[in-house]
PABA-371953 format. One line per field, with one value per residue (C-alpha): residue number from 1; x, y, z. Coordinates in Angstrom, 3 decimals, always signed. Layout:
BEGIN
k: [NUM, ...]
east: [X, ...]
north: [Y, ...]
up: [Z, ...]
//
This chain:
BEGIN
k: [1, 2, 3, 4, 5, 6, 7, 8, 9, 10, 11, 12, 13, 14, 15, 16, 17, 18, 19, 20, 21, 22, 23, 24, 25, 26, 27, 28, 29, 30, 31, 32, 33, 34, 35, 36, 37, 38, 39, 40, 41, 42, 43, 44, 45, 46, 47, 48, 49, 50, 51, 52, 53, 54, 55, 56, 57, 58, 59, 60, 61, 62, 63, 64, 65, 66, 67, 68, 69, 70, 71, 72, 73, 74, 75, 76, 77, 78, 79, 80, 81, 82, 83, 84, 85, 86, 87, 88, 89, 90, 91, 92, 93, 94, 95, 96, 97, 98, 99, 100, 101, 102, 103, 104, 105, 106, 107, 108, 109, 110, 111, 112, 113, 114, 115, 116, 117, 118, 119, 120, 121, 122, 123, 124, 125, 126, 127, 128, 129, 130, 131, 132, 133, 134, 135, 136, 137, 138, 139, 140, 141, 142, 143, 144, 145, 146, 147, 148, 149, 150, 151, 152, 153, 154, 155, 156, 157, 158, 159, 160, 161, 162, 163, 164, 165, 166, 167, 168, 169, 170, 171, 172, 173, 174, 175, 176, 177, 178, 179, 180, 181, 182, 183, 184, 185, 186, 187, 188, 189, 190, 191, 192, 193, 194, 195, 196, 197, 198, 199, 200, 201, 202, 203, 204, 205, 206, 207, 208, 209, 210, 211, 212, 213, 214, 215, 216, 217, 218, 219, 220, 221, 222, 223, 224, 225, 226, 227, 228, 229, 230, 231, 232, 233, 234, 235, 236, 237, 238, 239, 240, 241, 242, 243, 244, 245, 246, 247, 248, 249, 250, 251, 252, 253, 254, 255, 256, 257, 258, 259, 260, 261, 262, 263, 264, 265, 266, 267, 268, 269, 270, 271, 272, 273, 274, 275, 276, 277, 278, 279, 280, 281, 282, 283, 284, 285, 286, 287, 288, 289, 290, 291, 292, 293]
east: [-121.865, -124.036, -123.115, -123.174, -121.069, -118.432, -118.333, -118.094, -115.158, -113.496, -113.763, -111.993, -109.751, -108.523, -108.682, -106.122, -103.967, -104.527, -105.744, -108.630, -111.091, -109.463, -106.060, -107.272, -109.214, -106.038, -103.934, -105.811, -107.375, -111.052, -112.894, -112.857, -117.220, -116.494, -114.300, -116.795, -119.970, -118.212, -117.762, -120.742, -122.209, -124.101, -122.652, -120.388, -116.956, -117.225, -115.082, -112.267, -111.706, -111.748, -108.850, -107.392, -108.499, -107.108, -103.310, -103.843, -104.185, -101.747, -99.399, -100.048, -100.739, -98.778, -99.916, -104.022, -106.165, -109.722, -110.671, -110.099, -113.307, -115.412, -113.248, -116.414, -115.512, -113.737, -111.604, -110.443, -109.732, -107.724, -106.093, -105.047, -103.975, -106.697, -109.209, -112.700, -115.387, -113.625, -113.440, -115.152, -113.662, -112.260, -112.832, -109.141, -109.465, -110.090, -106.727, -103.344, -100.016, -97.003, -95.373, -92.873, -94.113, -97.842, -98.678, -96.930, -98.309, -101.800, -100.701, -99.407, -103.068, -105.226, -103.302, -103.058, -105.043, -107.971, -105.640, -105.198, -109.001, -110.710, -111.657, -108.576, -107.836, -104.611, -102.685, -100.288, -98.114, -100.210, -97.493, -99.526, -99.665, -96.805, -96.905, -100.541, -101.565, -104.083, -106.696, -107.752, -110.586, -109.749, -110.563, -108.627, -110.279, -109.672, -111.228, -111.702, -108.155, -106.853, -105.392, -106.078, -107.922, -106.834, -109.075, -107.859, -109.073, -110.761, -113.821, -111.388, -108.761, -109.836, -107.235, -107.667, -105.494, -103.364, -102.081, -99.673, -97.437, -93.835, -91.618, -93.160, -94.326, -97.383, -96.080, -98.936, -99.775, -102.459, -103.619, -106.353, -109.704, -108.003, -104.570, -103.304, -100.797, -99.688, -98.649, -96.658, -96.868, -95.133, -96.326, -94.514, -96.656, -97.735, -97.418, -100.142, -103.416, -104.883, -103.570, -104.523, -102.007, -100.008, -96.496, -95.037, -93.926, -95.668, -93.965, -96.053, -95.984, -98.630, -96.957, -98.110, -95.044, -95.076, -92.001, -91.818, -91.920, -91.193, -92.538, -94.016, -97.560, -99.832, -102.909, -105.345, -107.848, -111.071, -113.714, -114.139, -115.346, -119.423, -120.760, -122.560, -120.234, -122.383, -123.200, -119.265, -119.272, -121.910, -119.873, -116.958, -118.357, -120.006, -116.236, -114.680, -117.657, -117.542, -113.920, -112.350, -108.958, -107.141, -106.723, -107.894, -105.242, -103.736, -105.810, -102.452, -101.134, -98.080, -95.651, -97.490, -96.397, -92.834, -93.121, -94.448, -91.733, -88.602, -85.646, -83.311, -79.874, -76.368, -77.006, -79.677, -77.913, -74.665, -76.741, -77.899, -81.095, -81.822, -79.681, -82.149, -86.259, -87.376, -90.574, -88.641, -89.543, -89.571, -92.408, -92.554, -94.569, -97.350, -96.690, -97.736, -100.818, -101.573, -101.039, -103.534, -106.445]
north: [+145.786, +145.940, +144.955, +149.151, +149.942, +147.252, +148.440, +152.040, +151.516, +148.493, +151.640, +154.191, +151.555, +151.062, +154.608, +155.123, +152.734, +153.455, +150.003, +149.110, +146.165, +144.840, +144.586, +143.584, +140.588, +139.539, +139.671, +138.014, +135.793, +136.444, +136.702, +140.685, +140.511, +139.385, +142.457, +144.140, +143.368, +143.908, +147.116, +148.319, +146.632, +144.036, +141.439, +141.213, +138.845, +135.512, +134.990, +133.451, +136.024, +138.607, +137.063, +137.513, +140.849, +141.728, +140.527, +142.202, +145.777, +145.029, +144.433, +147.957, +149.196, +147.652, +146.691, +146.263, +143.948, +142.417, +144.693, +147.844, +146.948, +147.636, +151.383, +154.124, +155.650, +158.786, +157.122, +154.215, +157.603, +158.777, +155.542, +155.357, +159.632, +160.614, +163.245, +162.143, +163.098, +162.902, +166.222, +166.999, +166.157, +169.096, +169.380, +169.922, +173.772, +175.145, +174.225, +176.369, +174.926, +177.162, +176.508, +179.152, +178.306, +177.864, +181.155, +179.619, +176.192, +178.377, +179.895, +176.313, +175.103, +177.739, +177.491, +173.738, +171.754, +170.698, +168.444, +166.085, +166.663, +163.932, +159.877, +157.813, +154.467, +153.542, +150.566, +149.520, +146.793, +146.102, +146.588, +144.422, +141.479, +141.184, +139.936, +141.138, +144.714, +147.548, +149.196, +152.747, +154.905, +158.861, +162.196, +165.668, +168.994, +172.335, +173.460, +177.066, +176.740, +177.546, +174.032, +170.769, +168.762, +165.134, +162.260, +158.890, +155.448, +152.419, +151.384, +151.383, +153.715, +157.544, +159.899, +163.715, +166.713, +168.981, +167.989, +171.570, +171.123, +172.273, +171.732, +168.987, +166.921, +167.101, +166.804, +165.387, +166.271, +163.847, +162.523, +160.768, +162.278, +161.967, +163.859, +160.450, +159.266, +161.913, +160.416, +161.858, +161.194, +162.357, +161.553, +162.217, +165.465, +164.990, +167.556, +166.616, +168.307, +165.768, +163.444, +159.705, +157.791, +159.307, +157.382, +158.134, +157.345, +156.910, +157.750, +156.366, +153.943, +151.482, +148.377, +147.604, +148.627, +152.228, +151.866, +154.558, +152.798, +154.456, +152.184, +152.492, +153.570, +154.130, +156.273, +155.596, +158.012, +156.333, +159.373, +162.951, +165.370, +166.573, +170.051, +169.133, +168.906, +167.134, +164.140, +164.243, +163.565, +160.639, +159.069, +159.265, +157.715, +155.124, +154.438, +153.710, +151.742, +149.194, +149.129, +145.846, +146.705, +143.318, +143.153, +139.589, +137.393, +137.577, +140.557, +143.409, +142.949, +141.632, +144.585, +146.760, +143.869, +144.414, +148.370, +147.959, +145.500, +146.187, +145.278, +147.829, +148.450, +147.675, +144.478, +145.466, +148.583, +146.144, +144.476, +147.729, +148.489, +151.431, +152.209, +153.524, +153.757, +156.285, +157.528, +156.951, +159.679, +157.282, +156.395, +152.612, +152.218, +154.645, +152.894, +149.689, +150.931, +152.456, +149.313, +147.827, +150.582]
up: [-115.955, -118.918, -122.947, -123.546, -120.506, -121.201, -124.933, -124.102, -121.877, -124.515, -127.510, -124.918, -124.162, -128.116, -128.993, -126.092, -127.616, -130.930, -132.487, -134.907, -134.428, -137.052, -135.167, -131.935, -133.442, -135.239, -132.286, -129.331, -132.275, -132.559, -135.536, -136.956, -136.736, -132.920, -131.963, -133.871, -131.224, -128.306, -129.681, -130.539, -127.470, -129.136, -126.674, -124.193, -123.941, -122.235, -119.335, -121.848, -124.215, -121.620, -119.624, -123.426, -124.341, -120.905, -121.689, -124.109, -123.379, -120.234, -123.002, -123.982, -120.345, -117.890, -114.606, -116.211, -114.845, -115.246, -112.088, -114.180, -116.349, -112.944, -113.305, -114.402, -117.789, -116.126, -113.902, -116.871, -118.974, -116.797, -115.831, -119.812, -119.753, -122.189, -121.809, -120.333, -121.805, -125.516, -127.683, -130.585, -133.907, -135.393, -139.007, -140.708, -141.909, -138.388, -137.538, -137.690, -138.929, -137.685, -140.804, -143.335, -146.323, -145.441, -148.012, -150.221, -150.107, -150.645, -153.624, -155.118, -154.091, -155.646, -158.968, -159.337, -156.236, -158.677, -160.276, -156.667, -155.760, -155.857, -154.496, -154.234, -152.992, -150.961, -151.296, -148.850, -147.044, -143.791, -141.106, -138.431, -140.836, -143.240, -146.423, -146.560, -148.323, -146.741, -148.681, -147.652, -148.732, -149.054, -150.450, -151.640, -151.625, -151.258, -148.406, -146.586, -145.160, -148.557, -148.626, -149.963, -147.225, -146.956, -145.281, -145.428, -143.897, -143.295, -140.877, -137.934, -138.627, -139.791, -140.726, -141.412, -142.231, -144.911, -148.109, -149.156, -152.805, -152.188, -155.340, -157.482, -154.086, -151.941, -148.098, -146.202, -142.182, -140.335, -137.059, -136.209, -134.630, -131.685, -132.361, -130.642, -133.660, -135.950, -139.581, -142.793, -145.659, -148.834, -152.618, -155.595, -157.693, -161.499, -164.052, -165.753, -165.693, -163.765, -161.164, -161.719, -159.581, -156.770, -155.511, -152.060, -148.695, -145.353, -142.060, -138.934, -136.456, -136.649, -134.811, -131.230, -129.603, -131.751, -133.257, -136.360, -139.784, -143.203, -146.143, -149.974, -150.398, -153.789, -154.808, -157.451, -157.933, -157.924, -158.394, -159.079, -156.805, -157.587, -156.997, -153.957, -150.406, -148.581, -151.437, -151.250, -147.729, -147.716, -150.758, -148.629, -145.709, -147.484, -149.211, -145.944, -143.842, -147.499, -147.613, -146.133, -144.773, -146.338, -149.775, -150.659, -151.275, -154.612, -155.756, -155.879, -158.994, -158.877, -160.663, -157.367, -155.288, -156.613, -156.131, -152.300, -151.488, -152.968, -151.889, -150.192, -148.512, -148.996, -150.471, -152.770, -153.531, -155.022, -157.290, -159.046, -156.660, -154.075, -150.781, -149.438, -149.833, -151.872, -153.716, -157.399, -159.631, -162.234, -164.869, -164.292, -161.915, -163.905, -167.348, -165.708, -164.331, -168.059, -169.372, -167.283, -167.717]
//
């Protein structure tokens, strides 16, 4: 089998199970650049790490073996239940949502959606190593739909779909190119003219055994949007191929360290903090960040 053939079948294989790279070097313990070739075909794993990459996804698909790497692409598709050969991405406004309010949520968007549109930059706890915060690249604009498109990622994890304001929130809908793992997400609106820093909750599950995980996440808008689409899209793209996943260690400040990972439940709730997590509505967190700029 050659380097391209094993790498074709190794990308199928992760977009199947829904893990970055990034995630796969961490957890078989490779370095990120490593995961990275195999990937792109560049070289192929030695005997070793493919025993490991191999307990790997049998962790994730039972009963896997190093003889399913001999499988062609069609038949290792449909040994994993995914189509074969993949679909076409589907840019977000070509979609329909089934929802009540959708008009509505258009209205909201053509009278106040230039105030979300725009670069921003996620900051998040990083569920697959904790104690350790996720950076994210992403965009808002109004797009053809008559809502407020919404692309958000990294350069191993893309996410695209429909930001729609419903009484002083945006409720976000995404999935990834894929429509493998849907995600929701839920910010806190501004009333201000223009939004700068976005507070909310993220409802997805990210963990290798896909259990569902609600927890904090931030915006900070980063850019405005130009006159031209397409630079848009290149600035964009070039935002989430530089963008390194990890935050560096020690670079979250440390009152958006507090705000990610604040303590909740009964016992926090007895000493004067939250029962449960919420998106406060709230000024601290945005009076920090002004004291800051």
């Amino acid at each position: 089998m050659s380097d391209a053939a094993f790498s074709s079948k190794l990308q199928l294989a992760l977009k199947a199970m829904s893990v970055s790279r990034g995630r796969l070097a961490a957890e078989i313990g490779v370095d990120k650049s490593l995961a990275g070739r195999w990937c792109s075909g560049a070289v192929r794993p030695g005997s070793h790490n493919l025993e490991r990459l191999t307990r790997f996804v049998a962790a994730h698909r039972p009963g896997f073996t190093l003889l399913d790497w001999d499988r062609d692409l069609e038949d290792l598709a449909a040994l994993f239940g995914v189509a074969w050969p993949p679909q076409p991405e589907v840019a977000p406004e070509t979609y329909g949502i089934p929802l009540p309010g959708l008009e509505t949520a258009r209205l909201i968007t053509a009278h106040r959606g230039d105030v979300y549109e725009g670069f921003w930059r996620s900051t998040r706890p990083a569920v697959v190593a904790p104690g350790r915060f996720c950076h994210d690249h992403g965009r808002f604009r109004r797009g053809p739909s008559g809502l407020l498109e919404f692309v958000l990622g990294n350069p191993d994890l893309r996410f695209v779909g429909w930001a729609m304001p419903f009484e002083g929130q945006l409720f976000v809908i995404t999935s990834d190119p894929t429509g493998i793992m849907p995600s929701f997400v839920i910010v806190n609106g501004v009333p201000m003219p223009k939004a700068t820093l976005l507070d909310g909750i993220i409802l997805t599950a990210f963990n290798a055994l896909r259990v569902p995980a609600a927890y904090p996440i931030i915006l900070e808008r980063i850019g405005d949007l130009s006159d031209d689409p397409e630079a848009d899209d290149a600035k964009l793209a070039r935002l989430m191929a530089d963008n390194e996943q990890f935050a560096p260690e020690g670079s979250v400040p440390a009152h958006i360290v507090e705000h990610l990972l604040r303590d909740i439940g009964p016992l926090a709730a007895a000493q004067g903090g939250d029962l449960l997590l919420t998106a406060s509505r709230t000024s601290r967190l945005s009076s920090h960040a002004a004291g800051d700029a």
